[in-house]
N, C-alpha and C positions, 0 to 999 in steps of 0.2 A: 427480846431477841436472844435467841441462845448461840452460844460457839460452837464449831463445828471440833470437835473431839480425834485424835489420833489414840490408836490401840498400838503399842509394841512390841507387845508384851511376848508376842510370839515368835518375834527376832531372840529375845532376850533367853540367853539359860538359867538357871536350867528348864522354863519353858520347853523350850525345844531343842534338841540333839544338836548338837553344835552352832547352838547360838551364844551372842555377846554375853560375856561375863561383866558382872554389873562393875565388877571392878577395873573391866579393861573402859569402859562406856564412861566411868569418872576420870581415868588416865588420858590412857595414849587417846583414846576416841577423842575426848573430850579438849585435849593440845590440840590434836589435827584441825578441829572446826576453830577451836578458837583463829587459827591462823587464816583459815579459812573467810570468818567471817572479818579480819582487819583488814582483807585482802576485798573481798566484796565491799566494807564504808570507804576504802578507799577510791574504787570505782565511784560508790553512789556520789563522793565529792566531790569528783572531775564528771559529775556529771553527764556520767554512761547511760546509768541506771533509770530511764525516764518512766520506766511502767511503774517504777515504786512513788513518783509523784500523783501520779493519775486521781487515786480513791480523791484529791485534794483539789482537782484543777476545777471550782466550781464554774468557772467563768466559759468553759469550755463543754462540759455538760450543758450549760444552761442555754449554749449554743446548739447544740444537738437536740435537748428539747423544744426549744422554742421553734427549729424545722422541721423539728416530727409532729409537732402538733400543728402547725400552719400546713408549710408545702405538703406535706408527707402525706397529709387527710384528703386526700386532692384523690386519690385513685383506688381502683380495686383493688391492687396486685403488685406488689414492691417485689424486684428483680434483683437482686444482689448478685454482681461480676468480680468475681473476686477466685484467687486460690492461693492455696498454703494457707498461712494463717488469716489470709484475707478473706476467704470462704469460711475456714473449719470455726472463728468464732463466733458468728452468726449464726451457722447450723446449729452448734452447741445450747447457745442460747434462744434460739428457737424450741428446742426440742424439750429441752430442760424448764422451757417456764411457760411453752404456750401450750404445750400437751400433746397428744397425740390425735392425730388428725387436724389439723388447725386450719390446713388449708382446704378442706372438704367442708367444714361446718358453713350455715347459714352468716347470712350478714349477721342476723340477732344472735348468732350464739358467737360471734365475735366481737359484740358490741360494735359493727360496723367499723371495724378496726381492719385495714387491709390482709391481704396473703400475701403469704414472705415466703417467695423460691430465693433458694443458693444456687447457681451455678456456676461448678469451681472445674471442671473437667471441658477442654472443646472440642466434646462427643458429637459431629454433628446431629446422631440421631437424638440425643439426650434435647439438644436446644432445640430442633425443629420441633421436637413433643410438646416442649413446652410454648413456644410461639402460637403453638395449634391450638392452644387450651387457653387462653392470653389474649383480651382485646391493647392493642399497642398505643392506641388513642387513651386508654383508662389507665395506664401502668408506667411508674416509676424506674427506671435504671439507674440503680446506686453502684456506679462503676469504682473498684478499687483494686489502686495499684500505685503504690508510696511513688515507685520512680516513675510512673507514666509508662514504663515500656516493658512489662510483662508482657512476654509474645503472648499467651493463652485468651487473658483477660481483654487485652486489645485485640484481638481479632476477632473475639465476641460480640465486642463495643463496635465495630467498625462494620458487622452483621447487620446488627441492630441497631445502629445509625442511620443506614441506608432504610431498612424495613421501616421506620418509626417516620421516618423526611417523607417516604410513600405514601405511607398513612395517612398524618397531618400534615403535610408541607413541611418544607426546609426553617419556614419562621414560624414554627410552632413545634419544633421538634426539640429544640432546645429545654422547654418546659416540660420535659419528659427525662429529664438526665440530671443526675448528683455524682459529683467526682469528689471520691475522698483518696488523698491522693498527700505529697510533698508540699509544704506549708510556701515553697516560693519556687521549686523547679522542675520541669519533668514536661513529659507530651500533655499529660493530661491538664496542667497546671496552666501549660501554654493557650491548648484549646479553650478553655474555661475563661481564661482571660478574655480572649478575643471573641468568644459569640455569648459572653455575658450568661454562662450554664452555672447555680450554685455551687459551692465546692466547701467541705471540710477539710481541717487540717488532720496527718498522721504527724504528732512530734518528728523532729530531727532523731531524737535520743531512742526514741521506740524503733524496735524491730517489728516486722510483720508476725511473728509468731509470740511475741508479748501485746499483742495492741488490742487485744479483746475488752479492753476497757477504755478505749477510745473510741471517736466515732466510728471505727470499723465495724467495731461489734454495737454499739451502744447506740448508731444511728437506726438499724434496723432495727435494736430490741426497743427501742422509743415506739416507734411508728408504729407498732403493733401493741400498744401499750404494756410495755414492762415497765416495771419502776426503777429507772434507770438509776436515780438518788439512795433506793435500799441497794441499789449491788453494789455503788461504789462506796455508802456506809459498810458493807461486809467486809469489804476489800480494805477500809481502812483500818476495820477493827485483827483486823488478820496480819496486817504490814506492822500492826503495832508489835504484837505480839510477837514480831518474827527479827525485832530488832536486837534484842537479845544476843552477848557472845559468850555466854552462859548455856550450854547443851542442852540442858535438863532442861531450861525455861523454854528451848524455842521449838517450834514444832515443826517448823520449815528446815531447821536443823539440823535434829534428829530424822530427820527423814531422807534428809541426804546425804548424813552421815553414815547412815547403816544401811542404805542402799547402797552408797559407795562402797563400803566397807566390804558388804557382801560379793561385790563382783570382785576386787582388787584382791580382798584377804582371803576369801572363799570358791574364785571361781562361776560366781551366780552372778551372768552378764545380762540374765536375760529379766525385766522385767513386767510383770503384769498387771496391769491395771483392772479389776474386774466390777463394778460396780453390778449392785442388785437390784437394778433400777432402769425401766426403757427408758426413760426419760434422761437418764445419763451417757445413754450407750455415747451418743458425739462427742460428750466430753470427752472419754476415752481415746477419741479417734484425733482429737485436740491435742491432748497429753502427747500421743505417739510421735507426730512434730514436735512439740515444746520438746521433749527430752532424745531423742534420735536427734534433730537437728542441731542443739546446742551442744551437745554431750560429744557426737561420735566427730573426732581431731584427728591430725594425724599431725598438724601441728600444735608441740606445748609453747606454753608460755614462757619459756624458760630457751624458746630455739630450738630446738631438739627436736625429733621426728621419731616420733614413735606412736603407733595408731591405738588409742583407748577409744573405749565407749560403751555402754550399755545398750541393748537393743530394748525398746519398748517393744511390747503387745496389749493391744487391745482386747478386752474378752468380757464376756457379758453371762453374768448366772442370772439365771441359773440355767440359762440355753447352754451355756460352755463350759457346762459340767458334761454334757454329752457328746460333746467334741474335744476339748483340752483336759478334763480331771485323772482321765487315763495319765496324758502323757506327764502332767505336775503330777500326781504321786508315784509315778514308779519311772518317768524317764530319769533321764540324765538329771543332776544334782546341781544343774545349771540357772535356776529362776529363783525370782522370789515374788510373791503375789503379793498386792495392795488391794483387799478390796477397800469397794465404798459402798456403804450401808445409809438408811433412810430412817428415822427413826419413827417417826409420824408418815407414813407416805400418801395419808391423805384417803378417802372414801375407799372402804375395804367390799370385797364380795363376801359373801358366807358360803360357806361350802355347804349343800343340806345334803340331811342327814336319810339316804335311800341306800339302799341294797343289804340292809345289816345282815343278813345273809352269806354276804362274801367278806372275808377278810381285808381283802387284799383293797378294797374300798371302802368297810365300814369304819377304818379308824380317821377318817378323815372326813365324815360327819363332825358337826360341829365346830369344824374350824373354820378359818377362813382362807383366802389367796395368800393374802398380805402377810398373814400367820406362817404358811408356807413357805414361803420366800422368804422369811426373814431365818425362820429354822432353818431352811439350805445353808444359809450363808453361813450362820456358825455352825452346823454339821459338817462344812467343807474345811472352813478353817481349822476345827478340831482333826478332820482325819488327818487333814496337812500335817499338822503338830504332832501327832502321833506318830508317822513317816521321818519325823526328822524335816520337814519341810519348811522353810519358815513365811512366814505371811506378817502383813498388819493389815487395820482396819480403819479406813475413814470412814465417818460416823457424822453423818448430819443431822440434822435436826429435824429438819424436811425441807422440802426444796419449794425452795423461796429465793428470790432476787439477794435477800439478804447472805444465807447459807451460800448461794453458789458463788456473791463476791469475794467472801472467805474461799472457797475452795480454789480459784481461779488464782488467788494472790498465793495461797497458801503453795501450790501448784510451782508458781512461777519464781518464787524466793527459793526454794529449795533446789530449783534448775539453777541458780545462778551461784550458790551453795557450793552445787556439785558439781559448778565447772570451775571455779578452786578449787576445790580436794582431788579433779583431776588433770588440774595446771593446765584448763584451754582457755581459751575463750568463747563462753557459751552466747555469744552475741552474733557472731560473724557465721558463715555458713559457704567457704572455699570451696568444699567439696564439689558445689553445683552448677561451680561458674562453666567447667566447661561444656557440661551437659549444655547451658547458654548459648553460650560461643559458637561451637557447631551447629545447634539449629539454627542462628541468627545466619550463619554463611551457608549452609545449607539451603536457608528460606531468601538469602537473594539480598541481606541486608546490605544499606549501604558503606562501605567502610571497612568494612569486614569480607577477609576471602574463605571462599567457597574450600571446604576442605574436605581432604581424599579419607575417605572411608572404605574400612575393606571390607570385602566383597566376599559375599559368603561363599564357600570351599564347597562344590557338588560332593564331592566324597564323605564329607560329615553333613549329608544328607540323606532322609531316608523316606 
C-alpha cells in the first residue's frame, strides 16, 4: 500500500513568480509551524483533538461492523439523515469508493449490498422524490445529529417516522431506524432509550465536520461494503506521519503552512480544491466545510476580534477548466489551487484511432481518456506556473479505502494546523449559532422568543 504524495514544488521559487524562498520555508516558515504545531500537542493532550484517535478506536469500528453486517443487511436502501459534516462524509465516501452509479446497478452488480441515499437538504421536493422511489417497509434510517436537535435532520426524522409507523405499524417502525447521535444526551439519545431503536456513539471530542471516520461516515461506508479497517489503516498511517514539528517532514504541515502563508503574506485568501477525478468531486464539497468552517473567526485565540479566514472552492477538472481556468489565470492574484490527481485511476478507455484526416482529432487516436485527463491536470498546473500562479498537487495512488483514509486525515491535521497559524479555534463554529437561534423562535420553539426580523423595503424592489 502506497502513500499518498504532496507536490509543492509550485508554491516554491523560483518555481514560480513569487513564491516561498526555500530559505524563508527553513526560517521564519519553518518557527511559525513549529509554534504552531506545540500549540496543536497541546490540545491533542487536553484531549480536544478526538479525530486524531479514531484511525486507533478498534473497539468502536468493530462496533460499526458488526451492525453493518448484521442489522444493516436487513434492507434494500439505507437512508442517511444527516447535514454538514453529517451528510457531506457519507456522500464523499460513497462516491469515492462505491462508483458511479451505485445506486442504479443490479442487486448482483452490488453484491447484494444495499443503496445508500444522503439526505442533507429539507427540500421537500428532494425527500418526497425519494420516498417515491423507496419501499419504507425494506429501508433503513441512519438518523444523524451529535445533539439530537438539528432543526433540518429532525424534521426529516419526524416525516419519516410518521410515514414508516403507516407502513408497518408503530411496533415495527422501530426496526427501521439507527441514531448516530451523543454517546449519553440529546433528543435522539432520549428517544432511542425509551422505544429500545439501535444507536451509535459520535465521540464527545469529535466535531461533526471531523467525524468522517466515525460511525457517521463509517456506519454507512460498512453497510454497503467498504473496507472500513483499510480507511482507518490509511488514516493511521497519515496521522503518523503528520506528527512531525519538523516542516519539512510533515505533510499536513506544509500544507498549512504555505496555504496560510499565501493568504496572510500574499493576499491569496481564496483556496481551491480541484481534484481530477468524479469520484472525488464530494470530497471537495467536504473540504469546503472542513476548512470555511474551522478557518473563517472573527474571534482569535488571543481575545481579540479581528475577522480571518480563507474561503475554500470546490472545482473539478477538468469540467472547471471551462468554467474557472479563465478566472485562475488572469483574474485577481487572490487563490491558490491544490489539485488531486489519481495515479492508477483504474480501467481506462482507448480513444481509437478515426478521422486521421482531421487534425484537430487525429492526434488523439491512440491514447486514452485516463491519458487525457491526467495530461490536463499538469497542462493546467504548468500554465499556472508560468502566470505566476501558484498551485500544488495531491497525488494518490488510486482511490482505495486505504488512499482516501490518508487523504481525509491528511485533510483534517492541516485544518487544525491552520487554525494555529491563524490563532482561532478551528473546532467551534459561533458564527452559526444565530442563524440557529432565529429559526428555532421563528419555528415556534419552546423557550426561545420569537424574533423581529426586517421586513423587506418596497423601494429596493424591482
Amino acid at each position: 500500500m502506497t502513500q499518498i504524495r504532496l507536490d509543492f514544488g509550485n508554491l516554491m521559487a523560483p518555481g514560480v513568480e513569487g513564491g516561498v524562498d526555500a530559505t524563508h520555508f527553513a526560517g521564519a516558515l519553518s518557527e511559525r509551524f513549529a509554534l504552531a504545531a506545540a500549540a496543536v500537542e497541546q490540545r491533542r493532550a487536553a484531549g480536544d483533538l478526538g479525530f486524531l484517535d479514531l484511525p486507533y478506536a478498534t473497539e468502536s469500528a468493530a462496533q460499526v461492523a458488526a451492525l453493518a453486517d448484521g442489522f444493516g443487511q436487513w434492507f434494500e436502501d439505507v437512508v442517511v439523515l444527516g447535514i454538514g459534516g453529517s451528510g457531506l462524509g457519507a456522500t464523499s465516501l460513497r462516491d469515492a469508493l462505491l462508483g458511479p452509479f451505485w445506486n442504479s446497478r443490479s442487486n448482483e452488480e452490488r453484491d447484494h449490498f444495499p443503496r445508500l441515499h444522503v439526505v442533507d437538504n429539507p427540500d421537500p421536493h428532494t425527500l418526497r422524490a425519494l420516498l417515491g422511489r423507496i419501499d419504507p417497509a425494506r429501508t433503513l434510517f441512519n438518523v444523524i445529529s451529535k445533539s439530537g436537535a438539528t432543526a433540518e435532520t429532525m424534521a426529516q426524522y419526524l416525516v419519516i417516522r410518521d410515514l414508516v409507523d403507516k407502513t408497518v405499524g408503530p411496533d415495527k417502525a422501530r426496526g427501521h431506524f439507527l441514531f448516530t447521535t451523543d454517546p449519553s444526551r440529546g433528543a435522539l439519545r432520549q428517544i432511542g432509550d425509551a422505544e429500545g431503536i439501535p444507536m451509535l456513539p459520535v465521540p464527545e471530542n469529535v466535531g461533526g465536520r471531523f467525524s468522517v471516520l466515525t460511525a457517521v461516515g463509517l456506519l454507512p461506508a460498512a453497510v454497503c461494503g467498504i473496507d472500513i479497517e483499510a480507511l482507518l489503516a490509511g488514516a493511521a498511517a497519515m496521522e503518523v506521519r503528520c506528527r512531525s514539528a519538523v516542516l519539512a517532514e510533515n505533510p499536513a504541515g506544509i500544507l498549512a503552512t504555505l496555504l496560510h502563508g499565501a493568504d496572510t503574506d500574499q493576499g491569496r485568501a481564496i483556496h481551491v480544491l480541484m481534484p481530477y477525478c468524479d469520484r472525488l468531486r464530494s470530497l471537495a464539497l467536504w473540504f469546503q466545510q472542513l476548512w470555511g468552517e474551522s478557518l473563517g473567526k472573527a474571534l482569535r485565540l488571543d481575545g481579540s476580534h479581528s475577522p480571518v479566514g480563507p474561503t475554500p472552492l470546490p472545482a473539478l477538472g477538468a469540467s472547471d477548466q471551462h468554467s474557472l481556468l479563465q478566472l485562475l489565470m488572469e483574474g485577481p492574484q487572490d487563490k491558490v489551487v491544490v489539485f488531486v490527481t489519481v495515479d492508477d485511476p483504474g480501467p481506462d478507455l482507448a480513444i481509437p484511432n478515426r478521422h486521421p484526416e482531421i487534425p484537430a482529432l487525429a492526434y488523439l487516436g491512440g491514447h486514452s481518456l485516463g491519458e487525457l485527463l491526467a495530461t490536463e491536470r499538469s497542462a493546467t498546473a504548468e500554465a499556472l506556473r508560468r502566470e505566476g500562479r501558484p498551485n500544488a498537487t495531491i497525488s494518490l495512488p488510486e482511490v482505495s479505502a486505504f488512499a482516501l483514509g490518508q487523504l481525509y486525515m491528511l485533510l483534517e491535521v492541516a485544518t487544525v494546523f491552520a487554525g494555529a497559524l491563524y490563532g482561532v479555534d478551528p473546532l467551534d463554529q459561533p458564527g452559526v449559532e444565530l442563524s440557529k437561534v432565529l429559526t428555532y423562535g421563528l419555528m415556534g420553539r419552546e423557550g426561545v422568543a420569537r424574533p423581529e426580523i426586517a421586513e423587506p423595503d418596497p423601494k429596493w424592489m424591482v
